[in-house]
C-alpha positions as a printed Julia matrix, in Angstrom:
136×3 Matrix{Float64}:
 34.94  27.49  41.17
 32.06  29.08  39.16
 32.34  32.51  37.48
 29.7   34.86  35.86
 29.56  37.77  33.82
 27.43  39.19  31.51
 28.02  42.55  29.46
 25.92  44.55  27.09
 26.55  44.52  22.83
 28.86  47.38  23.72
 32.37  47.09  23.18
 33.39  49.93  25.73
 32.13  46.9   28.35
 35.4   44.89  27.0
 37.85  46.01  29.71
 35.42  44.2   32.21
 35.99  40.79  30.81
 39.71  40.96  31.24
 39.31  41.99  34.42
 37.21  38.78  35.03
 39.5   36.63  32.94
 42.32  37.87  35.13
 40.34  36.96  38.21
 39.49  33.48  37.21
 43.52  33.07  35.99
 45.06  34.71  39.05
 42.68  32.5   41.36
 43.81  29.23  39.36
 47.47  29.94  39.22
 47.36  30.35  35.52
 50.57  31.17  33.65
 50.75  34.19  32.23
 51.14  33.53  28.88
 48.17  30.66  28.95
 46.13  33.77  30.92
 46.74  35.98  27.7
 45.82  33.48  25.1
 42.66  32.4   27.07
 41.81  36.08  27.17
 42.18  36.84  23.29
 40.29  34.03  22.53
 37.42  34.66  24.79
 37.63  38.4   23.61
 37.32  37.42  20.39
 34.16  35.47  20.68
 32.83  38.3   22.9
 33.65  41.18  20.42
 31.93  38.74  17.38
 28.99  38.58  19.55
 29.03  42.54  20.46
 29.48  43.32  16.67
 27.31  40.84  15.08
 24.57  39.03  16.67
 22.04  41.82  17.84
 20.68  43.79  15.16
 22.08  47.74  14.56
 20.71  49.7   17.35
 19.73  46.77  19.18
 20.5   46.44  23.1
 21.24  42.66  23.64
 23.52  41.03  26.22
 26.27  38.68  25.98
 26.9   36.33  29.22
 29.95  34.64  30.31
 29.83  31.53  32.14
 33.01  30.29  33.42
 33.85  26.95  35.56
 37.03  25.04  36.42
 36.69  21.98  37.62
 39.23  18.93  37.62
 41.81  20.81  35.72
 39.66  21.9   32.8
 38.62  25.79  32.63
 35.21  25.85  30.39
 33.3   29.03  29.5
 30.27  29.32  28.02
 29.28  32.06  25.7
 25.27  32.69  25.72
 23.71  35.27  23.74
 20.39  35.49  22.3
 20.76  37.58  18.92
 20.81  35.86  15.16
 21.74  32.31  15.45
 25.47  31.8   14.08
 27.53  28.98  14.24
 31.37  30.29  14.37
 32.73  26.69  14.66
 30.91  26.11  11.0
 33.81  28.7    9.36
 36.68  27.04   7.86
 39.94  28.53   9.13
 41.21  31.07   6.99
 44.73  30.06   4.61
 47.06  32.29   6.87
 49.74  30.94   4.33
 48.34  33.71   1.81
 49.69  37.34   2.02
 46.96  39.59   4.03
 45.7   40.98   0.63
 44.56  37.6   -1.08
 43.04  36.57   2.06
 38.88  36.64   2.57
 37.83  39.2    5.16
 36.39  37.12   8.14
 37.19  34.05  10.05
 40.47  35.29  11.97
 38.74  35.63  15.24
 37.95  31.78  15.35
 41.14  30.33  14.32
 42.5   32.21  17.33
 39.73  31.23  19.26
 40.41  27.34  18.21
 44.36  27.73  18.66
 44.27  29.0   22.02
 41.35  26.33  23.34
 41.55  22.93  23.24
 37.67  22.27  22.55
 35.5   24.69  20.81
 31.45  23.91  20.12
 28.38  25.39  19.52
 25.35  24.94  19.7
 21.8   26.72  19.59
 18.94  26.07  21.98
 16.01  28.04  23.3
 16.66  30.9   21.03
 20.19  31.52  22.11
 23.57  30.8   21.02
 25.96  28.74  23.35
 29.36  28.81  22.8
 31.32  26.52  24.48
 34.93  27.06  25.05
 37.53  24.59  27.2
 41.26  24.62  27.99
 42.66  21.92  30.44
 44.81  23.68  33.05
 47.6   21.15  33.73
């Protein structure tokens, strides 16, 4: 099955991508608790991409690409603002108290906990983000 989406830089759109991660769980028999974790972490990326990759004042989109296919669940994140490679962060020390911690770099640990596979890439101008989970 083969799932699209695509939102403005606009956080206010958010609500409409768990509404299509719910779809795509609901229609695969996703648990609820992998449904929830596969919808923070695709959140996450979104929201990075919303807040960072289009320049202030700058009307940009952010698509959503989702497949699953023999058990596997893969979404691809395309946007075409300032090319940024999240996967190139190291994980933040979450062993630190809050305070002593960097700012930055949460959003992508959660993103790599929750998914088994994360990778990016840049191509044509845009951004792909490439997220999988197996299913079973």
């Amino acid at each position: 099955m083969e799932y699209t989406l695509t939102l403005h830089n606009d956080v206010q759109e958010v609500p409409l991508l768990a509404t299509f991660i719910e779809t795509i769980s609901e229609e695969n028999d996703m648990d609820m608790v992998m449904s929830m974790n596969i919808n923070l972490a695709v959140e996450e990326a979104v929201v990075n991409v919303m807040n960072y990759a289009y320049p202030e004042g700058t009307v940009g989109e952010v698509k959503i690409d989702a497949s699953v296919t023999d058990g596997l669940l893969t979404i691809i994140i395309t946007d075409s603002g300032n090319p940024f490679d999240p996967t190139g962060k190291e994980d933040p020390d979450i062993n630190l108290p809050a305070e002593e911690r960097s700012i930055g770099g949460l959003g992508i640990f959660l993103v790599r906990q929750f998914m088994d596979t994360v990778t990016y890439h840049h191509n044509d101008g845009k951004n792909i983000l490439t997220l999988v989970k197996k299913l079973n």
